[in-house]
VEXDREN-2710 file (C-alpha; in Angstrom, 1 decimal):
% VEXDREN-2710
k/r/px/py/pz
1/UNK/-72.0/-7.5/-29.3
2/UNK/-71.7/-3.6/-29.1
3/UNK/-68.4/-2.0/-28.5
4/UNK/-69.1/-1.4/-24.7
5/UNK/-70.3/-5.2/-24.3
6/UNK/-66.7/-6.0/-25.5
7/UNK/-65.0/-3.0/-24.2
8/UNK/-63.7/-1.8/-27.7
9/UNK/-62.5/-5.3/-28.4
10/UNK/-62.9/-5.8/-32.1
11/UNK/-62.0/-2.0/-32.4
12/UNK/-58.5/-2.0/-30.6
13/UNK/-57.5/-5.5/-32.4
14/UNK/-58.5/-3.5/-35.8
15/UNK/-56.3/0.1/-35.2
16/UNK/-53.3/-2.5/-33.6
17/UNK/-53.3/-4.3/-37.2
18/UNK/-53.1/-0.8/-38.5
19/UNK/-50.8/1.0/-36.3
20/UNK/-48.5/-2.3/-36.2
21/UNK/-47.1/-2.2/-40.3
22/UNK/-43.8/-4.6/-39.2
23/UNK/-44.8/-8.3/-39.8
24/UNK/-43.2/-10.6/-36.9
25/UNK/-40.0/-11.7/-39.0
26/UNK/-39.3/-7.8/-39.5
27/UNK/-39.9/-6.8/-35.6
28/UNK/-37.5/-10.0/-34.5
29/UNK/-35.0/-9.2/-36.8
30/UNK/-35.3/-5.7/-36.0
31/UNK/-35.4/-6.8/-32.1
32/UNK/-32.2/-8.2/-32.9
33/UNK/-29.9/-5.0/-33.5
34/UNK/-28.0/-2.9/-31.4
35/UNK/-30.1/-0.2/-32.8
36/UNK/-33.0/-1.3/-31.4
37/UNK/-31.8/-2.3/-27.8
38/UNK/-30.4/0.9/-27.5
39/UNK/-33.8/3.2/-28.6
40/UNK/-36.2/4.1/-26.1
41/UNK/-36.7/4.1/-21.9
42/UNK/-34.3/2.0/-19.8
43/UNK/-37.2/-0.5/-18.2
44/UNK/-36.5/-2.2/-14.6
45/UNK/-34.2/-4.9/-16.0
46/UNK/-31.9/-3.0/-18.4
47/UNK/-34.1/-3.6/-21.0
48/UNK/-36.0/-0.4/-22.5
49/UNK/-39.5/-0.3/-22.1
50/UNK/-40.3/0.1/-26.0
51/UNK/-37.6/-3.3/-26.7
52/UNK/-40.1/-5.5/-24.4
53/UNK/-42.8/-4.0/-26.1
54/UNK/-41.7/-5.4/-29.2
55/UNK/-41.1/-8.7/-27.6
56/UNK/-44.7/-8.8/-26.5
57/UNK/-46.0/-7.2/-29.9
58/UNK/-44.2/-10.8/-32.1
59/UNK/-46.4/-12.7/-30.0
60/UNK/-49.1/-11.4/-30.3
61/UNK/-48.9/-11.1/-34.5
62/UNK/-48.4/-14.9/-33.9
63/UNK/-51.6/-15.3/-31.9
64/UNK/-54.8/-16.3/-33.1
65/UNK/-57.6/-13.4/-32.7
66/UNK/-59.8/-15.9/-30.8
67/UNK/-57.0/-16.6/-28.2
68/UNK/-56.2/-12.7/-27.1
69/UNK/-56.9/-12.7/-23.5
70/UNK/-57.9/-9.1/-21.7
71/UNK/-54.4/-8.1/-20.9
72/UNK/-53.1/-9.0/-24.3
73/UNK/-56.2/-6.5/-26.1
74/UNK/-54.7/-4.4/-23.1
75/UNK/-51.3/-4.1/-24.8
76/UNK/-52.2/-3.5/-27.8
77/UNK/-54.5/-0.4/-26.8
78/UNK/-51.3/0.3/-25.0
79/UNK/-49.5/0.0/-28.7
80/UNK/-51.8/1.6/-30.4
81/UNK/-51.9/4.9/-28.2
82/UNK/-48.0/5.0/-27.9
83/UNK/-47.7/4.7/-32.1
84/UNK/-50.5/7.5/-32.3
85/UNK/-48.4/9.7/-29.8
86/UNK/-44.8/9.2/-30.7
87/UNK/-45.9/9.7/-34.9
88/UNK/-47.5/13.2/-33.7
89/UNK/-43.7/14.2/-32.6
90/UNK/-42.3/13.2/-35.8
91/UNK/-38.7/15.4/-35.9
92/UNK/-38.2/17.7/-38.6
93/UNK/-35.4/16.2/-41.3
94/UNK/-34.5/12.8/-42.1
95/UNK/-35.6/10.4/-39.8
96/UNK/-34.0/7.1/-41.2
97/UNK/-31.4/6.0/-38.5
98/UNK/-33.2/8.6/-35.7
99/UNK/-33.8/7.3/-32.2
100/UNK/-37.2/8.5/-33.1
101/UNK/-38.0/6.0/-35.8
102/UNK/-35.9/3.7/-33.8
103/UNK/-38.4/3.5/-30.9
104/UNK/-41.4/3.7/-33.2
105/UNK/-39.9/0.5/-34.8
106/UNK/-39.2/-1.1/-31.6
107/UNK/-43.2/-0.5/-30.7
108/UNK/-43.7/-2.5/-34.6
109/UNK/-44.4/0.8/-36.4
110/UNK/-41.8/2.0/-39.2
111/UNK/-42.8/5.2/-40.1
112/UNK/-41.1/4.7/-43.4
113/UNK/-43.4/2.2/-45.0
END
């Protein structure tokens, strides 16, 4: 199947394995801090955009590649091009306990690994 039979399928599950470095355990734990609920765009429900995100992202590392519907290889293009943005604006200094790493973790990228 070529890319455009599968709409970049195979290519956007391989860059989200990239751009996600956080296993599942790390992104729930890391889910689990004030740190993290506090990073990022408020969302509708209180809950910032990048934090759902990161919900969203633990299930999917615990899916099986053949059971990824559409909208889930949707996210994960969605991942992917938000981790490739945000790591272009990377702030001058150290970035350890910035909001800036924060949200990048929250999205299952830490730019420190």
């Amino acid at each position: 199947m070529s890319r455009t039979e599968d709409g970049g399928r195979k290519e956007t599950i391989e860059e989200f394995g990239s751009a996600v470095n956080m296993t599942s355990r790390d992104l729930k734990d890391w889910l689990a801090t004030d740190a993290s609920q506090s990073a990022g765009q408020p969302g509708g429900d209180g809950e910032s955009v990048g934090h759902a995100s990161g919900r969203r992202i633990v299930s999917l590392l615990e899916k099986k590649e053949s059971a990824l519907t559409d909208d889930d290889v949707a996210h994960m293009r969605k991942v992917v091009g938000y981790v490739h943005r945000h790591l272009a604006q990377r702030p001058d200094g150290d970035v350890t306990e910035s909001r800036w790493r924060h949200s990048l973790m929250n999205w299952g990228h830490d730019p420190l690994k």
